[in-house]
C-alpha positions in Angstrom: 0.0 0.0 0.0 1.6 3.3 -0.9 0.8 6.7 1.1 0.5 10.2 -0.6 0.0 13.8 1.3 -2.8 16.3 0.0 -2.5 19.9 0.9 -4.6 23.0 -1.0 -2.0 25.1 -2.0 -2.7 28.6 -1.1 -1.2 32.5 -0.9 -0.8 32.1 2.8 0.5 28.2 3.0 3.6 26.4 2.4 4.9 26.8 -1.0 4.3 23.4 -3.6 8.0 23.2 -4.5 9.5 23.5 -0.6 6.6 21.3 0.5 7.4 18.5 -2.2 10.4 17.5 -1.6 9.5 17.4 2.3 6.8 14.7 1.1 9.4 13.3 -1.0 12.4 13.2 1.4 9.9 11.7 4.3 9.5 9.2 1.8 6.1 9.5 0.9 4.6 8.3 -2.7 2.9 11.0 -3.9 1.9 14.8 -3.6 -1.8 16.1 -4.4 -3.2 19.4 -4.8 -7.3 20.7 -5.2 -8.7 23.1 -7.0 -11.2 25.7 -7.1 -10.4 28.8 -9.2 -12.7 31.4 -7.4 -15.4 31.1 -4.4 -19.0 33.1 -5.8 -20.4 35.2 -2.6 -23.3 33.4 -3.0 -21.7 29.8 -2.2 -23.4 27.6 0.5 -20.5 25.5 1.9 -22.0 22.1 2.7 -19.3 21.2 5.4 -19.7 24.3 7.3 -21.1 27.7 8.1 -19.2 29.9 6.0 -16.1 28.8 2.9 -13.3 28.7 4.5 -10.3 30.9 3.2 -7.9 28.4 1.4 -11.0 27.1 -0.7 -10.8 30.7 -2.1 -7.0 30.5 -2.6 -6.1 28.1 -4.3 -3.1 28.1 -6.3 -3.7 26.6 -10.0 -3.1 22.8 -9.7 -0.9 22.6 -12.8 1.2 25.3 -11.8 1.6 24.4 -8.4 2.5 20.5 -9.9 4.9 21.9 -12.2 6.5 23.4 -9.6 6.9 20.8 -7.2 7.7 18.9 -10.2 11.2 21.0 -10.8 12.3 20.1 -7.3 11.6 16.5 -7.2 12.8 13.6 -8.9 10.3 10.1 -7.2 7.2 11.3 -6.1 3.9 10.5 -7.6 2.0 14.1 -8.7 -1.2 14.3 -8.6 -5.0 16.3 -8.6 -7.6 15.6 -6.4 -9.3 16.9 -7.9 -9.5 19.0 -11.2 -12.8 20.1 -12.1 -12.7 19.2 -15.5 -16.6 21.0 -16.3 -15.2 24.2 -15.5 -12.2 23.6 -18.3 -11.7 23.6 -21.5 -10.4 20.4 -22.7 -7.6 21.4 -25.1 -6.3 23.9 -22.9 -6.5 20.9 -19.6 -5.0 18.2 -22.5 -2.1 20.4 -22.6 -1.9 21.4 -19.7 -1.5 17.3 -18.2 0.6 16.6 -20.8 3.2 19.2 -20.1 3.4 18.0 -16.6 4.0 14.8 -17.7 6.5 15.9 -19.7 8.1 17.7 -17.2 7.7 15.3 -14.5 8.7 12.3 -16.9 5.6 10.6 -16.5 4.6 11.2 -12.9 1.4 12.9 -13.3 -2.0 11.2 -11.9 -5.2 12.8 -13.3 -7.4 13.0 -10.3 -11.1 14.9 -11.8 -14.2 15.1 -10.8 -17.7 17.2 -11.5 -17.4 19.6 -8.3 -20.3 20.6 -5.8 -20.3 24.7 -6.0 -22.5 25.2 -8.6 -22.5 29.2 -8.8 -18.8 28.6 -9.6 -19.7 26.1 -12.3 -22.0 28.6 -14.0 -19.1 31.4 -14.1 -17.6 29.0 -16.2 -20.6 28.6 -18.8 -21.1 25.1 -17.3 -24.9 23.8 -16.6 -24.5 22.3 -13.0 -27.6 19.8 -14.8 -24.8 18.3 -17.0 -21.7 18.2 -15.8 -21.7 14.3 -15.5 -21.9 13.7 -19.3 -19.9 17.4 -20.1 -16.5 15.7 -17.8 -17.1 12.5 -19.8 -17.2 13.8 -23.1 -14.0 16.2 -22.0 -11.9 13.2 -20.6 -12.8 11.2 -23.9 -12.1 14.6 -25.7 -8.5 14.8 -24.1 -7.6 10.9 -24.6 -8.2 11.4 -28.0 -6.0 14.5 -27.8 -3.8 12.7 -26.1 -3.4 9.4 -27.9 -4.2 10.9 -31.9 -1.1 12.0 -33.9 -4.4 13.8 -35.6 -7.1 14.1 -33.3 -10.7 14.7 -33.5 -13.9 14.8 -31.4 -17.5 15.1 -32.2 -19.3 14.8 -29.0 -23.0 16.6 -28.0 -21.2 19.0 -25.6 -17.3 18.8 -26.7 -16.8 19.3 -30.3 -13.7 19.8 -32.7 -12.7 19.0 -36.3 -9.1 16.8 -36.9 -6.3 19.1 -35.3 -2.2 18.6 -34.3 -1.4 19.2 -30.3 1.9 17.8 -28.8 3.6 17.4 -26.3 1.9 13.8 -25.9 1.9 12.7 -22.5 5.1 10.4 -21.3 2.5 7.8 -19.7 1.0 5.5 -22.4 -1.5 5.6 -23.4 -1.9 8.6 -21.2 -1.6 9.2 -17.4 -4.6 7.4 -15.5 -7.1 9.1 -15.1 -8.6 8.6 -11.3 -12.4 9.6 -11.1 -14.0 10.9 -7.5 -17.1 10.6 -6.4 -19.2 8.9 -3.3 -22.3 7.7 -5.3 -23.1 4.3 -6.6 -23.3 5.9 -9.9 -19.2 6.7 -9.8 -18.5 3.2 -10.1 -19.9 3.2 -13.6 -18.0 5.9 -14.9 -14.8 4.7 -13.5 -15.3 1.2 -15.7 -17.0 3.4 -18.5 -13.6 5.9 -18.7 -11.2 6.3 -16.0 -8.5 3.5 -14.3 -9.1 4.2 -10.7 -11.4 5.5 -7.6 -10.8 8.2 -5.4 -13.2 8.0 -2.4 -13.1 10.5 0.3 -13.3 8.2 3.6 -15.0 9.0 7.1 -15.0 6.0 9.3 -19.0 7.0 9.5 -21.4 9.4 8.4 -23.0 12.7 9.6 -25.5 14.6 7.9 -23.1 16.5 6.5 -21.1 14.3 5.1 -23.7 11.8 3.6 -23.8 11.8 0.2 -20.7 13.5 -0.3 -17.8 11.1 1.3 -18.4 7.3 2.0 -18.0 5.8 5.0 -15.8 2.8 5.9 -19.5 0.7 5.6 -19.7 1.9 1.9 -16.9 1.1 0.8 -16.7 -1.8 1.8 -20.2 -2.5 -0.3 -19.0 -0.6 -2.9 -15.8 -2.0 -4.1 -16.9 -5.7 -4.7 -19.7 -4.2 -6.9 -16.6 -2.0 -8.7 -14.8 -5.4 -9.4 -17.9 -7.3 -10.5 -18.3 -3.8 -13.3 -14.6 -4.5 -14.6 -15.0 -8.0 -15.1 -17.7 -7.7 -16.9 -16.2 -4.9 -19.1 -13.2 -7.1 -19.3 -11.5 -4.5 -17.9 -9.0 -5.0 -14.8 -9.9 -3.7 -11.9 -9.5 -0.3 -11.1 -7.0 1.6 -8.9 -8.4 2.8 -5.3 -7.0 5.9 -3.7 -8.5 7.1 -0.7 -8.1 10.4 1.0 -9.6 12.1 3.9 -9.0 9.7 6.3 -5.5 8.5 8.9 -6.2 5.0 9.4 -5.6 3.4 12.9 -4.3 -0.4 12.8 -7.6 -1.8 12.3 -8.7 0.0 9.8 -5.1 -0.2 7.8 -5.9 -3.7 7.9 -9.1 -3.1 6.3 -7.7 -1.0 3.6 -5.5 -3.8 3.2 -8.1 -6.6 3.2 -10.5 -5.0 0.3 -7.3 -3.8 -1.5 -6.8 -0.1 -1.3 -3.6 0.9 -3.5 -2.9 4.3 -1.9 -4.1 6.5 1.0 -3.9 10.1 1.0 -3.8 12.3 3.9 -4.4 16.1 4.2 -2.4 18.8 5.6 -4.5 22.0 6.5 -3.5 24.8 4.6 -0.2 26.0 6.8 3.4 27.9 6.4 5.7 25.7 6.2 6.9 25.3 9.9 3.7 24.2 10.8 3.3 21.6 7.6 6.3 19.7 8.4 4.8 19.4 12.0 1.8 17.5 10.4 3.9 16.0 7.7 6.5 14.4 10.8 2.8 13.3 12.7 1.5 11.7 10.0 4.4 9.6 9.1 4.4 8.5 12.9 0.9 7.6 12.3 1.5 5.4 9.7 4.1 4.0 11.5 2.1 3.2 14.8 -0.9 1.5 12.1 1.8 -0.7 10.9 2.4 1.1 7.8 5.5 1.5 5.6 6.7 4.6 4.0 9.8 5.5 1.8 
């Protein structure tokens, strides 16, 4: 099982590049950054009162990879997520594919179709269809990706036969790992992704129902995501969870229904106080029985 650290990246928190190579010298697998590129007024924040201030300050995902990206030479980079409705895809297919370029192939293409629908709509994006607009913009990009001479005639995404390099160092492109805590995500990870990201609570509130999946869920969920693949003929996905630090037992869990990676959050802090969390986590993983670096 391999371990990764999630941070937003944010005007007021450690920097992507300094905090890399932290996760990578503490041996870590993998660094992963959110995105939101602005926070409308009228927002209703489902985990809380108000938005908190790094959901409004986020730095771009693909600069802040790049960056960390310069500075490192192992660790996995990754988004979790990219709101692929609020981008257009020949700018994001470029975008991924430089990383990979300049990582040399360590890019991990964590989407998903987002919650805040005012900020979807200052995008042009109809909150009512952004399920089939992110499929037909990943299949829009794979084509970009994988087409010496690519084109894509979709009912949303749309574009006669054109050139775009760099192509991505991954082949046939970097995977691309969908998130989501509904039944219904399981689908569209067989349908066009390689992998799973669930955010984990060990159980739910009514906040969090519907939005994250408990330990329960997931345990129902991922026999049903195997059964899918098989049946696609399709091997079965990747499974990256974040959200949650397991204790022993439920490491053992993970470990039992297969988990490939776990990813655990700092809160958005300077530096000082990241590497506090970074050195607590590791000790964490340590105490479950884990293995890092």
């Amino acid at each position: 099982m391999k371990f990764g650290i999630s941070m937003f990246p944010t005007d007021f928190s450690a920097g992507p590049a300094e905090l890399a190579r932290a996760i990578e010298d503490h041996g870590f697998e993998s660094y992963w950054v959110s995105e939101h590129s602005h926070m409308p007024l009228s927002t209703e924040f489902p985990l809380a009162d108000s938005v908190p201030r790094d959901y409004a300050s986020m730095l771009d995902p693909f600069v802040a990879l790049a960056a960390a990206a310069t500075v490192t030479s192992n660790i996995m980079l990754g988004t979790a997520i990219c709101l692929v409705p609020q981008r257009d895809p020949i700018n994001c297919a470029k975008e991924v594919s430089s990383l990979d370029l300049i990582s040399k192939g360590r890019v991990l293409f964590g989407i998903g179709p987002g919650w805040n629908e005012p900020e979807m709509r200052n995008h042009g994006t109809d909150p009512s269809r952004k399920i089939q607009l992110m499929r037909e913009r990943v299949e829009a990009m794979k084509v970009l990706w994988t087409h010496e001479e690519a084109e894509y005639h979709g009912e949303m995404e749309d574009f006669d036969p054109v050139w775009q390099w760099p192509k991505p160092v991954q082949k046939p492109h970097p995977p691309v790992l969908i998130a989501g805590a509904h039944q219904g995500v399981l689908k569209r990870i067989v349908a066009y992704g390689d992998g799973w990201i669930p955010y984990v609570v060990p159980t739910h509130t009514e906040q969090t129902r519907g939005r994250m999946t408990s330990m329960a869920e997931l345990g129902e969920y991922l026999p049903r995501l195997r059964e899918l693949a098989e049946k696609a003929g399709r091997p079965m996905p990747t499974v990256t969870t974040v959200g949650m630090v397991p204790d022993a037992e439920t490491l053992a869990t993970f470990e039992r229904l297969g988990i490939d990676r776990v990813v655990l959050g700092l809160t958005s802090a300077p530096m000082e106080e990241a590497l506090k969390q970074l050195d607590k986590h590791a000790a964490s993983i340590k105490a479950a029985g884990g293995r890092i670096g």
